[in-house]
Backbone bond lengths (Angstrom), bond angles and torsions (degrees), N, CA, C in turn:
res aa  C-N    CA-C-N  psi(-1)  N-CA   C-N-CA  omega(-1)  CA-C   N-CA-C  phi
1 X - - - 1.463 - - 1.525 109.22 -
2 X 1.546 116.20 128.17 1.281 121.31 172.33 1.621 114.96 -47.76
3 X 1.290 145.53 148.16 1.082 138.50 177.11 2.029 92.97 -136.26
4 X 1.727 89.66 114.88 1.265 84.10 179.94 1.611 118.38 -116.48
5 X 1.196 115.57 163.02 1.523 114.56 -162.22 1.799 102.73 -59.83
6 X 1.346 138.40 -7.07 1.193 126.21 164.22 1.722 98.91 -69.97
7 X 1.431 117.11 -65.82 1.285 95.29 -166.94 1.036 127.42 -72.23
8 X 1.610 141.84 37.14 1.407 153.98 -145.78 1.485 71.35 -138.09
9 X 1.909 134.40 -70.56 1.260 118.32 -149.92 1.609 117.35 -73.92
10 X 1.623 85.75 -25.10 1.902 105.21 178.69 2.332 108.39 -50.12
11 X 1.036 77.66 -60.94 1.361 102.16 167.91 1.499 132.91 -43.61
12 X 1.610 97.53 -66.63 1.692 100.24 154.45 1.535 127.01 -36.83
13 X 1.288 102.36 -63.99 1.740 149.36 168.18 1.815 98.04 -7.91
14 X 1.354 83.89 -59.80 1.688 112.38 -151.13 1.511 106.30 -93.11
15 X 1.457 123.51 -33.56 1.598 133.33 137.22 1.524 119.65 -17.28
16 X 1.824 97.14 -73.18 1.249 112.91 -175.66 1.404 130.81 -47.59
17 X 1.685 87.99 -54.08 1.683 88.13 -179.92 1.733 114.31 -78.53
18 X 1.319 126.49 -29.77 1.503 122.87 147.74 1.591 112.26 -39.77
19 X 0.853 119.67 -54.64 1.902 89.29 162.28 1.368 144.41 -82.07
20 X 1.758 99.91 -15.37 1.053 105.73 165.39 1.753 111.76 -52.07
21 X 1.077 105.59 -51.99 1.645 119.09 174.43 1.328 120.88 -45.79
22 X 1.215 128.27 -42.56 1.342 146.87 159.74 1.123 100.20 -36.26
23 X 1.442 117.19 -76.30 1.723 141.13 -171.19 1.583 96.81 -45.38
24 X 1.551 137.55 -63.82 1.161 130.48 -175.81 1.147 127.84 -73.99
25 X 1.397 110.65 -7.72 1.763 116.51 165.76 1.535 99.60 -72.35
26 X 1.292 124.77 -54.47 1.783 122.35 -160.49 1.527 96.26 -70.48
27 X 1.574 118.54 -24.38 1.506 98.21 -168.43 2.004 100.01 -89.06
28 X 1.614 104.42 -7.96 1.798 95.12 -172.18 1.713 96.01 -82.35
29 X 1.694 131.92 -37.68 1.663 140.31 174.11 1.621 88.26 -53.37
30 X 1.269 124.57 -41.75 2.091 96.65 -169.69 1.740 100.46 -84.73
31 X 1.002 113.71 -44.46 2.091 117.83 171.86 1.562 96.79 -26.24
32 X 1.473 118.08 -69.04 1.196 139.31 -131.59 1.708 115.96 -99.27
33 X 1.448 80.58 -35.56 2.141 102.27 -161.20 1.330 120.12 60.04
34 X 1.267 116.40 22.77 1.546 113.01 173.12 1.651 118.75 -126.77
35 X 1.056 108.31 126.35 1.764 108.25 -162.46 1.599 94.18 -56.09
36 X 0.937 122.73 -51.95 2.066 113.33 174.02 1.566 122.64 -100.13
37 X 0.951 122.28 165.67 1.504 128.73 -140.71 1.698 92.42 -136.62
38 X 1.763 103.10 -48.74 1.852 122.28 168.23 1.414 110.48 -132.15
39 X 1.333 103.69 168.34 1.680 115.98 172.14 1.448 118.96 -55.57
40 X 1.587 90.70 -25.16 1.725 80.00 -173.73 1.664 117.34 -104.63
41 X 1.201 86.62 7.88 2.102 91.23 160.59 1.785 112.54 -85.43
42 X 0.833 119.39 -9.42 1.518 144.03 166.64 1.241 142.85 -154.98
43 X 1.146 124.47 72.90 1.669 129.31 -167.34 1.458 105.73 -50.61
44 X 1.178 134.44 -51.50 1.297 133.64 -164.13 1.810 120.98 -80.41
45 X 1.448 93.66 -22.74 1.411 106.33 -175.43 2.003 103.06 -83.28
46 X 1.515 85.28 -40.06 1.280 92.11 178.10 1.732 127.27 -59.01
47 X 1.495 102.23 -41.36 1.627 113.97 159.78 1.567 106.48 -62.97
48 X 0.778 134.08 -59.00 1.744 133.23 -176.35 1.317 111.90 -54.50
49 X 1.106 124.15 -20.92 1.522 119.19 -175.87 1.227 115.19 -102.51
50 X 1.757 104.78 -30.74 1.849 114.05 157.60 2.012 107.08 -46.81
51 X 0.877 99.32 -34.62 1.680 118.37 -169.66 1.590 101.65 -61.99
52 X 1.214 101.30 -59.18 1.257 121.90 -151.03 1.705 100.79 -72.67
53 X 1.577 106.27 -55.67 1.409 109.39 -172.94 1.345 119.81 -57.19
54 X 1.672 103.02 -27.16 1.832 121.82 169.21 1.520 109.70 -43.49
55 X 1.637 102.58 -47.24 1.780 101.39 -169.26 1.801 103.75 -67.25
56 X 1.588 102.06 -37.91 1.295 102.51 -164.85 1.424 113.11 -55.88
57 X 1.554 119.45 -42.28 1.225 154.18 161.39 1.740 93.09 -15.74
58 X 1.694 90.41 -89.86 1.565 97.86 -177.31 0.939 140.22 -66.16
59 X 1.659 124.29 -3.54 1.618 128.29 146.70 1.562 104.64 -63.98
60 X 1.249 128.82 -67.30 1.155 116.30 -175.73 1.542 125.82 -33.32
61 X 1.670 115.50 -35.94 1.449 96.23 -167.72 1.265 95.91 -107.48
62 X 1.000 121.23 3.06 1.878 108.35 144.47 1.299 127.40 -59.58
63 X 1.634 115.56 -54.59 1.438 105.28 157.16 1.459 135.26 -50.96
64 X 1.205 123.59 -29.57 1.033 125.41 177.38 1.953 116.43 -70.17
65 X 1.122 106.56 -16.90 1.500 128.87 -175.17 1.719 97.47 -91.22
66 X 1.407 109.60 -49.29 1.613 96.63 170.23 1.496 121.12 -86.58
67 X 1.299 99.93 12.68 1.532 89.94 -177.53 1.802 101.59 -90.99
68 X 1.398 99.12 -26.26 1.614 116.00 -177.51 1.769 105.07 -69.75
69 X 1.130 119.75 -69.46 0.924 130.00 146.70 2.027 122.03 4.87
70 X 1.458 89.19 -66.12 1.403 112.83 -179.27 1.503 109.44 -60.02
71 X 1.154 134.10 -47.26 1.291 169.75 -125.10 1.209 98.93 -86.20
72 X 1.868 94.07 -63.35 1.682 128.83 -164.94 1.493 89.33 -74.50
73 X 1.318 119.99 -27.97 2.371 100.43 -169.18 1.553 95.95 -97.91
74 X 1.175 108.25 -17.70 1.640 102.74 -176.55 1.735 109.14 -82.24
75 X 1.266 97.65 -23.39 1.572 87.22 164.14 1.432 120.39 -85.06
76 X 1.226 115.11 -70.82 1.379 126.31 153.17 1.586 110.10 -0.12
77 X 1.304 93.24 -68.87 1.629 86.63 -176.54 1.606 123.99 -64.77
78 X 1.493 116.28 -8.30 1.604 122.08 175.60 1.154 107.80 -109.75
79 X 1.629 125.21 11.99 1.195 133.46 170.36 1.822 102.46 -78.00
80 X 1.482 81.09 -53.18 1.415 92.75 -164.21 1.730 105.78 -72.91
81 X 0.948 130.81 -36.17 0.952 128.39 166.50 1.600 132.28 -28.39
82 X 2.003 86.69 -54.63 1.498 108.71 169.04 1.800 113.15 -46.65
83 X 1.752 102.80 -61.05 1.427 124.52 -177.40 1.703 98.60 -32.73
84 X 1.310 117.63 -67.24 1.460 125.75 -173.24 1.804 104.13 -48.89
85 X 0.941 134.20 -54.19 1.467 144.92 179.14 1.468 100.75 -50.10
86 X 1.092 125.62 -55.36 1.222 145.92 -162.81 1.607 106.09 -50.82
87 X 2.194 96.05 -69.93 0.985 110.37 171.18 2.002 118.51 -55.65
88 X 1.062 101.75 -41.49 1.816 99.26 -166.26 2.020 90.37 -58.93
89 X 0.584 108.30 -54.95 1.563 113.98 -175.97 1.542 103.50 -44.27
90 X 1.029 116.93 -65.68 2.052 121.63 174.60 1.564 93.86 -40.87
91 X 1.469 120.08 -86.96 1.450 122.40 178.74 1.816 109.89 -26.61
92 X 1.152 116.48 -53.83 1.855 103.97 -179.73 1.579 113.10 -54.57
93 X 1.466 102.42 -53.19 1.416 112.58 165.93 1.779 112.30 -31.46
94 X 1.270 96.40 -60.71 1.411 82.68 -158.19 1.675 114.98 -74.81
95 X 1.334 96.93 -24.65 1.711 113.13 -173.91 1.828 78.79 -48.06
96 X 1.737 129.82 -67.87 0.965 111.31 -131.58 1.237 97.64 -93.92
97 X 1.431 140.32 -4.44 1.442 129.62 132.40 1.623 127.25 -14.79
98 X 1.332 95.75 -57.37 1.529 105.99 -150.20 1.621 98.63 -68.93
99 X 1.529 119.87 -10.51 1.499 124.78 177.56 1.319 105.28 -46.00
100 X 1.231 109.77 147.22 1.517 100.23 166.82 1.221 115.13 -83.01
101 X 1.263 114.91 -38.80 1.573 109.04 179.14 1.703 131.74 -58.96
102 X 1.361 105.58 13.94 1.283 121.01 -165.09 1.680 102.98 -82.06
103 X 0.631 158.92 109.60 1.989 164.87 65.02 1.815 91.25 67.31
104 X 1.322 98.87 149.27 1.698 106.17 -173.31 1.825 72.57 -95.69
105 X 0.859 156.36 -135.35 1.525 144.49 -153.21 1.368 120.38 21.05
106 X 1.516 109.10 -60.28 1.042 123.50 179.34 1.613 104.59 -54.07
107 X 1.364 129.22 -75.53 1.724 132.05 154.70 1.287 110.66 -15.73
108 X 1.413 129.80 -49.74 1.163 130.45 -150.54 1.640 106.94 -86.93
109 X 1.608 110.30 -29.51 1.268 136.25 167.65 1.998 121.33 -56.66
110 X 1.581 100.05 -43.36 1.363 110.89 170.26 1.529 118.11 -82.67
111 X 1.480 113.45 -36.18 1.477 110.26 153.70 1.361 140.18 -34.23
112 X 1.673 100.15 -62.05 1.121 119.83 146.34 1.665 123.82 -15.95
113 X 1.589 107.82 -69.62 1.159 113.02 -167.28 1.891 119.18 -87.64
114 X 1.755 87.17 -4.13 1.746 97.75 -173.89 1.527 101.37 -75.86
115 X 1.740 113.88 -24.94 1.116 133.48 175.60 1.603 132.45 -47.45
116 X 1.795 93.11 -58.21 1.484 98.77 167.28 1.480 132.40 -75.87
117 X 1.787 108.66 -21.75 1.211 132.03 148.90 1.549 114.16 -32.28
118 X 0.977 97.99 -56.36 1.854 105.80 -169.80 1.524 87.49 -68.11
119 X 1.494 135.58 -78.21 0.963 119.72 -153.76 1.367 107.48 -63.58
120 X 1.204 136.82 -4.34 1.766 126.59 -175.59 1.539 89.75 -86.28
121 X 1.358 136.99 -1.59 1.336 119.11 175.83 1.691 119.97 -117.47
122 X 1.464 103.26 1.49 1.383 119.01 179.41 2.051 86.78 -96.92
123 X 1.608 140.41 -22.36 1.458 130.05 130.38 1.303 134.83 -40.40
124 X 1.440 113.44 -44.53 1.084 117.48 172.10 1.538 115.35 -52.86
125 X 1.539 100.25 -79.20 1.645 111.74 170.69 1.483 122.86 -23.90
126 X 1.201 111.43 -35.89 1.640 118.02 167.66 1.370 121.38 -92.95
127 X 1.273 130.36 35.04 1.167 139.73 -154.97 1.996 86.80 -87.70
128 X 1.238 106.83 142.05 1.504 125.65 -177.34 1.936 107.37 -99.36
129 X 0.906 110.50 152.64 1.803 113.79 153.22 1.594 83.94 -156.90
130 X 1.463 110.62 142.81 1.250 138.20 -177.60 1.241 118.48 21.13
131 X 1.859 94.93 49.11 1.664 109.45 171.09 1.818 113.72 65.43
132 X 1.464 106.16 7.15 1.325 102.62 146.85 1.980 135.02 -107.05
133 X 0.766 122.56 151.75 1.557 116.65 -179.62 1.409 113.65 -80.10
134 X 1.231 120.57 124.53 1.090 135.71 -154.20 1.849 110.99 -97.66
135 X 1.141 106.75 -17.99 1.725 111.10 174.86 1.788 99.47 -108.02
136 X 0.966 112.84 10.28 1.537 103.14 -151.24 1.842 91.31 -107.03
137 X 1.892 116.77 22.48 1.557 114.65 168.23 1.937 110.66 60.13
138 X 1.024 122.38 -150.56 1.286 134.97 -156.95 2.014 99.16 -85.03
139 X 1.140 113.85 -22.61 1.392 137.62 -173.47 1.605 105.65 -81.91
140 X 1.297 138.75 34.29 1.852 138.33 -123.47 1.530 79.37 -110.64
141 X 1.645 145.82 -25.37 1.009 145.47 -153.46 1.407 97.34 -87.07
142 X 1.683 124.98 -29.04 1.423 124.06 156.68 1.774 138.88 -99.78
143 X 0.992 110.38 159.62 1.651 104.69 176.97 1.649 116.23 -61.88
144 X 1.625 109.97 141.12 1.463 99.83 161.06 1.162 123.82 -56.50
145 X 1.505 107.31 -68.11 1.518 127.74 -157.90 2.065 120.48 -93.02
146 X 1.305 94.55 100.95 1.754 79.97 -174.68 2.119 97.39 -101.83
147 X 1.251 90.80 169.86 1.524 91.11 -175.03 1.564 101.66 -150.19
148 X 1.336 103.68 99.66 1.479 113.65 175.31 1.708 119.17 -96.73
149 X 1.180 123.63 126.49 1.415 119.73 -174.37 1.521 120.36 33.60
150 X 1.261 105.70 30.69 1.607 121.07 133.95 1.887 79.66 113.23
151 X 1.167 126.58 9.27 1.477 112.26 158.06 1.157 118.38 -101.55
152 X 1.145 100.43 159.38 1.867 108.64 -164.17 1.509 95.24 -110.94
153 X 1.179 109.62 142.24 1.696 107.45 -173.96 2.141 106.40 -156.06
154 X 1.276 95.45 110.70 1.477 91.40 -169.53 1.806 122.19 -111.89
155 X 1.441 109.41 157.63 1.708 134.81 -173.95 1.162 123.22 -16.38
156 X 1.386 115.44 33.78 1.568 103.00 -168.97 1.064 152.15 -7.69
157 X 1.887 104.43 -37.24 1.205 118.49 174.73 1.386 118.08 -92.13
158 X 2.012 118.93 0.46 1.285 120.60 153.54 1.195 111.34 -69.43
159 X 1.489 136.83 -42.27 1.359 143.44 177.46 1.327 114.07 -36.40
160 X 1.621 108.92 -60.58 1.143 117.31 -157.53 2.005 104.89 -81.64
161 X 1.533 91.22 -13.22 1.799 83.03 -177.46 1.778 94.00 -132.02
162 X 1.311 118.33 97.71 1.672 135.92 -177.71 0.879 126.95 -58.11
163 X 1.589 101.80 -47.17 1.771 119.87 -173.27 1.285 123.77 -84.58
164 X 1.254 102.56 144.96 1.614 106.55 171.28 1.429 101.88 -138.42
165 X 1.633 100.37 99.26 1.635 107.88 -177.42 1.315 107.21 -84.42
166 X 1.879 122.30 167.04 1.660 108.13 151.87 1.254 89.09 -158.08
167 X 1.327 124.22 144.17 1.929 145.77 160.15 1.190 95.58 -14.90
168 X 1.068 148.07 119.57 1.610 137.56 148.99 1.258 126.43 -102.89
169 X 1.495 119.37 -9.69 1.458 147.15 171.70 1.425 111.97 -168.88
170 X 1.524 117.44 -176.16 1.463 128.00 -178.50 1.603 105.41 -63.46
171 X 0.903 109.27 119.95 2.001 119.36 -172.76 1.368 118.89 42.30
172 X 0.828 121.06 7.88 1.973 140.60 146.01 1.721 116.57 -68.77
173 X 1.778 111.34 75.69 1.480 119.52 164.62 1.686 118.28 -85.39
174 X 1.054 106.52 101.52 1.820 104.92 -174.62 1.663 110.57 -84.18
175 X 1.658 108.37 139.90 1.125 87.05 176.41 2.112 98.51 -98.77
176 X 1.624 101.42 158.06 1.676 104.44 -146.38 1.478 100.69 -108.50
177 X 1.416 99.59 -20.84 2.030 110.93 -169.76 1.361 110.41 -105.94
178 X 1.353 112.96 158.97 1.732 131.49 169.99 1.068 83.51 -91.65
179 X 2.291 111.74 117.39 0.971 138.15 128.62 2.156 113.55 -14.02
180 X 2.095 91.64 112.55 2.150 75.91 179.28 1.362 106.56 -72.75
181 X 1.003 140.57 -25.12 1.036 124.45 -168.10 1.791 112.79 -86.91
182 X 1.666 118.33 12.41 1.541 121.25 153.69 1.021 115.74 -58.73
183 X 1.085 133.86 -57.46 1.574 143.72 176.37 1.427 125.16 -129.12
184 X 1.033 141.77 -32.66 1.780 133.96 152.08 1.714 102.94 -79.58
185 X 1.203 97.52 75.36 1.956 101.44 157.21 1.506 89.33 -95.00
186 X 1.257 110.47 136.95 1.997 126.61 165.50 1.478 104.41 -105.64
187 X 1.406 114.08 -41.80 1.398 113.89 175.48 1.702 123.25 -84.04
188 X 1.443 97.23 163.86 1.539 102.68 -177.24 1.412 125.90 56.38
189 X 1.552 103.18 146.29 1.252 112.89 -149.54 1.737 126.91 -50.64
190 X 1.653 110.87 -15.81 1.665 116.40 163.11 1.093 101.94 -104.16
191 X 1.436 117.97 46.07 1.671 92.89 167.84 1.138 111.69 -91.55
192 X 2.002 121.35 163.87 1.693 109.49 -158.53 1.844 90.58 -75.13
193 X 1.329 116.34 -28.45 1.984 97.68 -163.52 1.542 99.29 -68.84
194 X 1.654 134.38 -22.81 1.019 120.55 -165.16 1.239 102.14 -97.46
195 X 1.389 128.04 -22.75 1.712 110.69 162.86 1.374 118.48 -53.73
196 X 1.685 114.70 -42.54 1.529 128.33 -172.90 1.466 88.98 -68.39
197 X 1.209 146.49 -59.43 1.386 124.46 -156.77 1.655 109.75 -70.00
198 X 1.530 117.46 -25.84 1.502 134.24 163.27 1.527 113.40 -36.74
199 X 1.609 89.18 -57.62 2.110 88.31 -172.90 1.644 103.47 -89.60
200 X 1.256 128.90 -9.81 1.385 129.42 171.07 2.049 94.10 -45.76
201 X 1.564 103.95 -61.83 1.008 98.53 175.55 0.979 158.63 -75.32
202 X 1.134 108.83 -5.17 1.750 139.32 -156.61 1.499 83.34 -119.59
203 X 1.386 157.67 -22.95 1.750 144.76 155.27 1.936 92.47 -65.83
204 X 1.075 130.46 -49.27 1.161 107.65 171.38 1.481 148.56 -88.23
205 X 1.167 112.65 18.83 1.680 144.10 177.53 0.990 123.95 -156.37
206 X 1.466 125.72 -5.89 1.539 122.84 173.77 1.620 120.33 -105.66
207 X 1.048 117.25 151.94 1.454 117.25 173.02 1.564 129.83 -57.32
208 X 1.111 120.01 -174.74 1.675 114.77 166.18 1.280 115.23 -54.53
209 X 1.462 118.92 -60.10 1.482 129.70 -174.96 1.222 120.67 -56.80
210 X 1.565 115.22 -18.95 1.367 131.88 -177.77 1.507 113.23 -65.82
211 X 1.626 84.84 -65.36 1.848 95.13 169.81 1.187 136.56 -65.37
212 X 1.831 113.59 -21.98 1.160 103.33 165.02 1.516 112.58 -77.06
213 X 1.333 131.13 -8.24 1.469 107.92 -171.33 1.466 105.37 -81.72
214 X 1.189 119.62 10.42 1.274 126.79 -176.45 1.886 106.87 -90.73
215 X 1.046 127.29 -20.47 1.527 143.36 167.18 1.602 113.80 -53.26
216 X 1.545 134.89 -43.01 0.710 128.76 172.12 1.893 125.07 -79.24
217 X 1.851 101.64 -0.26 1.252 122.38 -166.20 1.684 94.88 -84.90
218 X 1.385 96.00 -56.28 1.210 114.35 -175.01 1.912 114.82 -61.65
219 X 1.304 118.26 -18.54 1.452 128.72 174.30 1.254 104.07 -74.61
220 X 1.396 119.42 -41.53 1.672 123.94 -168.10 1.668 96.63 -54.82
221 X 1.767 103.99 -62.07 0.944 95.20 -159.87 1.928 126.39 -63.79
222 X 1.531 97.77 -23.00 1.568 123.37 171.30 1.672 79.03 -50.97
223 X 1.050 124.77 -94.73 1.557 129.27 -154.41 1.738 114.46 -34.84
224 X 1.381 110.55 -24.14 1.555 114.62 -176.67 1.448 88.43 -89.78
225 X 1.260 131.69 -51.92 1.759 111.12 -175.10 1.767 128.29 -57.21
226 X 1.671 95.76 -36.64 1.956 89.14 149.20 1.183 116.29 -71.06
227 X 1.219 133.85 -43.62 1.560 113.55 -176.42 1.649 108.62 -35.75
228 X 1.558 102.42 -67.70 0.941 108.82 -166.20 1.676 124.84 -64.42
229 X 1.386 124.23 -16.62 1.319 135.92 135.09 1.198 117.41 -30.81
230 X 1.168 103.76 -65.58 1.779 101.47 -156.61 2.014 96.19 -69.48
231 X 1.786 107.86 -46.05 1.594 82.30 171.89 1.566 145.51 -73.47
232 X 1.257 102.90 2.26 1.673 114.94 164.64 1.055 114.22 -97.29
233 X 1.568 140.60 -3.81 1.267 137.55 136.71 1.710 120.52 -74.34
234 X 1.231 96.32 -16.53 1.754 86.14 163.56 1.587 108.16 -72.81
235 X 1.177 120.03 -51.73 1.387 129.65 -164.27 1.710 101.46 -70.47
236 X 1.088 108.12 -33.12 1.682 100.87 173.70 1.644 104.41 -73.38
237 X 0.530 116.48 -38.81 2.062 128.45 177.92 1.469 100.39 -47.68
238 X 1.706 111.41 -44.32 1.843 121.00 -174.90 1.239 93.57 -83.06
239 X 1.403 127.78 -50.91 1.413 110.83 -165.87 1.561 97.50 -75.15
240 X 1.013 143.66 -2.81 1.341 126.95 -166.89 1.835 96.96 -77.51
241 X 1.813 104.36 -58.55 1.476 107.97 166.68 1.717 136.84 -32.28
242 X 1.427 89.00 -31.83 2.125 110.27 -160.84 2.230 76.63 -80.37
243 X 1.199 116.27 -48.93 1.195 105.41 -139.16 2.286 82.99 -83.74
244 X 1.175 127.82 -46.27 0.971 105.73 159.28 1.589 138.81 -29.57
245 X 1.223 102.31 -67.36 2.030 115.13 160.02 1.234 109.27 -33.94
246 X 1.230 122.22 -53.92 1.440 109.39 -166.90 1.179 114.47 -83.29
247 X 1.652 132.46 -5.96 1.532 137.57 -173.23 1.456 81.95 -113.91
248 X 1.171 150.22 -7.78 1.571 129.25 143.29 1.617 109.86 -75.98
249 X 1.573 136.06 -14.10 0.882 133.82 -152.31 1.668 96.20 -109.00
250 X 1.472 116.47 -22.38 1.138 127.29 165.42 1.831 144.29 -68.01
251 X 1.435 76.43 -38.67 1.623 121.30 -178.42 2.323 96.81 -68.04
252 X 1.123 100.60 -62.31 1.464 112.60 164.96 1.306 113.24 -49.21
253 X 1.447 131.85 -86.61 1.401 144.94 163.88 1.548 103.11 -9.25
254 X 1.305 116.13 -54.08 1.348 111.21 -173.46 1.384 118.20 -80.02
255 X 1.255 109.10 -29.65 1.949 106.13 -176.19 1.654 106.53 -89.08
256 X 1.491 98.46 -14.54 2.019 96.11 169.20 1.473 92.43 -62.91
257 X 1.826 123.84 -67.57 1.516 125.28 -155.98 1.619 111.44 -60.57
258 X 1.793 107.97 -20.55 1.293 104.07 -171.66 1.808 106.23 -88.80
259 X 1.421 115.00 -27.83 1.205 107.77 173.81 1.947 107.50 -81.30
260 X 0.856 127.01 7.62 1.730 110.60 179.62 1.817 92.44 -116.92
261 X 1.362 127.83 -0.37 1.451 131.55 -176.05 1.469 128.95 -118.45
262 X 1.504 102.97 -33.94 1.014 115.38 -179.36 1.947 139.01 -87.46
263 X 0.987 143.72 128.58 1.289 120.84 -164.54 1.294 123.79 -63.89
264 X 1.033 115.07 141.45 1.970 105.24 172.79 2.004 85.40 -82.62
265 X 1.446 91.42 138.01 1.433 109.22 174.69 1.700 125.46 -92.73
266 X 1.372 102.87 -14.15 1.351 111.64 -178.08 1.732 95.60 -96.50
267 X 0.859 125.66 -73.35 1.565 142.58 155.36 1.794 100.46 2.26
268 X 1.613 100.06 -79.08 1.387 98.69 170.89 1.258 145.08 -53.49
269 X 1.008 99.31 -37.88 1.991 119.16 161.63 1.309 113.44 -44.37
270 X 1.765 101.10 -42.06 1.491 96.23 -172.14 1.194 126.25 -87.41
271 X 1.788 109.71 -29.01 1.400 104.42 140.08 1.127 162.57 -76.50
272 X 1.443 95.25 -12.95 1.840 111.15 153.74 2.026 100.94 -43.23
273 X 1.091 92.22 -91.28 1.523 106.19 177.63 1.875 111.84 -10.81
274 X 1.351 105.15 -81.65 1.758 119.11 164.07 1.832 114.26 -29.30
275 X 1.333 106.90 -42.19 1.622 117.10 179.52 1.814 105.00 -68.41
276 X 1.469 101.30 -42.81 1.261 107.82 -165.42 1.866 107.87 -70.29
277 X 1.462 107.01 -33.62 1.441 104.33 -154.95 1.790 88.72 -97.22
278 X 1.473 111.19 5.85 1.599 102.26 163.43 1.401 115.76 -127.58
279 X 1.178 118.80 8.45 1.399 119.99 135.31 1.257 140.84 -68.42
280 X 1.770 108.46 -31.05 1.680 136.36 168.94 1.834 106.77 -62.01
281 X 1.641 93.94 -28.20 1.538 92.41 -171.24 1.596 112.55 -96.94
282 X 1.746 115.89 -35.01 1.040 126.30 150.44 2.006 116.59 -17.85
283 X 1.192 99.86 -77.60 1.329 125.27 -172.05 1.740 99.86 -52.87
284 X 1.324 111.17 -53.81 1.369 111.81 174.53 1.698 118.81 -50.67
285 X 1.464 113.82 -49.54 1.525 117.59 -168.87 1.708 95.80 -76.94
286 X 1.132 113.42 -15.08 1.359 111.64 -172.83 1.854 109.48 -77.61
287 X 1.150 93.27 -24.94 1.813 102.06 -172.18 2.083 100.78 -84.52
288 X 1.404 106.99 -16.12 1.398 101.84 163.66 1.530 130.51 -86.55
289 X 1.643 112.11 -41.21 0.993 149.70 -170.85 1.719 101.03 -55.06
290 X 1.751 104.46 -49.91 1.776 124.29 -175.25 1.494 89.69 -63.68
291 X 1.548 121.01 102.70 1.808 97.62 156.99 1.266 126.91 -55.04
292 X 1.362 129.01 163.41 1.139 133.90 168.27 2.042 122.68 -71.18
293 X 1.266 100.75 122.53 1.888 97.36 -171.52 1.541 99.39 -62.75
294 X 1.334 91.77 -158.64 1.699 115.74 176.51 1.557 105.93 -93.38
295 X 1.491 111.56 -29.66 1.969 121.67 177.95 1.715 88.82 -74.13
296 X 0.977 138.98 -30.05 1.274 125.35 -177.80 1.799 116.14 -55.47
297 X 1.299 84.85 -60.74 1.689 99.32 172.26 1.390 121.16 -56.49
298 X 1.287 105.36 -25.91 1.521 110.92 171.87 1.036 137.03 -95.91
299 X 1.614 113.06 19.59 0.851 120.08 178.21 1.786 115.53 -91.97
């Protein structure tokens, strides 16, 4: 086959700009740091990284679910804390009620104060994190505890629905809230507001013996606020683990998507460079290869 000096330059031509192309892919991976720019500079990388960003995706909104989560026991747990304070204070009260030598003033004085007690825990019970109620079960958009003319009367429909679950991993649903009816029961006959409204009255009409039998009322309920302590510190102990796992589970996710996406920078340099010094040479064999015209000579 004849080989004529058009298709020698056609050829060159078509060399050239194929590396030129080369050359502007390695310089758009260092701009950018990502070996593709579109799907169709890599089909396969491009599916794998759709893949990949999915996992990243779904670690993230797990954390974000235990971080909420977190939120809800870290309050909870200084709620309850409060509750216990609350209570040890009622119990001193009443111990020093139950003296005999105590003055109906004097009674009338701790009443008084068993009073505001109660209501600092019908606050508590409504305690908010991000404007939801946090004792108030699956129902969080309303308050537990309301207190009308000094009775305390609570959410029924928090009662009846306790939980407040959320995803915390792959088939891992945690439940995140203190059950209200652990420690703010309003209803029925042990509930803690209706014992407290009991000795409200019984410091002002009852005897010594009266009020102290009210001490062992007040322990029950002390004893349900550790319970319930100690099991939202178990569950903070699990979530503490879930939320580790998943920031190791994240940490991975990301260096799989960053190694199948990202450019190697040393790598590229060196083939930037390699592209460049055979494009420099390209261009060179090309200036021999072009014969010289007849305008050449005439110049």
């Amino acid at each position: 086959m004849r080989v004529t000096q058009s298709m020698m330059a056609n050829s060159l031509l078509q060399h050239i700009s194929d590396g030129y192309s080369k050359l502007a892919d390695y310089q758009n991976q260092l701009s950018t740091g990502k070996k593709i720019t579109k799907p169709s500079d890599d089909p396969v990388v491009a599916t794998m990284g759709i893949a990949y960003r999915t996992d990243v995706s779904h670690v993230e909104q797990y954390q974000k679910n235990v971080t909420t989560a977190q939120k809800w026991m870290d309050s909870a747990d200084s709620a309850l804390s409060d509750v216990n304070d609350v209570l040890q204070r009622v119990r001193e009260l009443t111990v020093e009620a139950s003296n005999g030598t105590y003055t109906s003033d004097q009674r009338a004085a701790a009443q008084a104060e068993v009073n505001q007690l109660t209501q600092q825990l019908v606050t508590i019970g409504n305690t908010q994190v991000g404007g939801q109620y946090i004792f108030s079960g699956s129902d969080s958009a309303n308050p537990l505890l309301t207190s009308t003319s000094g009775t305390v009367t609570a959410n029924t429909t928090a009662l009846s629905n306790p939980d407040v679950s959320l995803d915390v991993n792959d088939g891992i649903k945690m439940s995140i809230n203190v059950p209200p009816d652990a420690v703010f029961t309003a209803n029925g006959s042990n509930g803690l507001f209706d014992d407290l409204a009991s000795l409200q009255t019984t410091l002002t009409t009852g005897s010594s013996s009266d009020i102290s039998a009210y001490l062992s009322k007040i322990d029950t309920h002390l004893d349900a606020v550790s319970s319930a302590q100690a099991d939202l510190g178990a569950k903070e102990n699990r979530m503490t683990m879930i939320s580790n796992r998943l920031s190791d589970m994240k940490t991975t996710a990301t260096k799989v998507m960053s190694d199948n996406e990202d450019a190697d920078y040393a790598e590229t340099i060196v083939n930037l460079n390699q592209q460049q010094n055979v494009y420099n040479a390209s261009l060179s064999v090309g200036a021999r290869v072009i014969q010289q015209s007849l305008v050449d000579y005439l110049k």
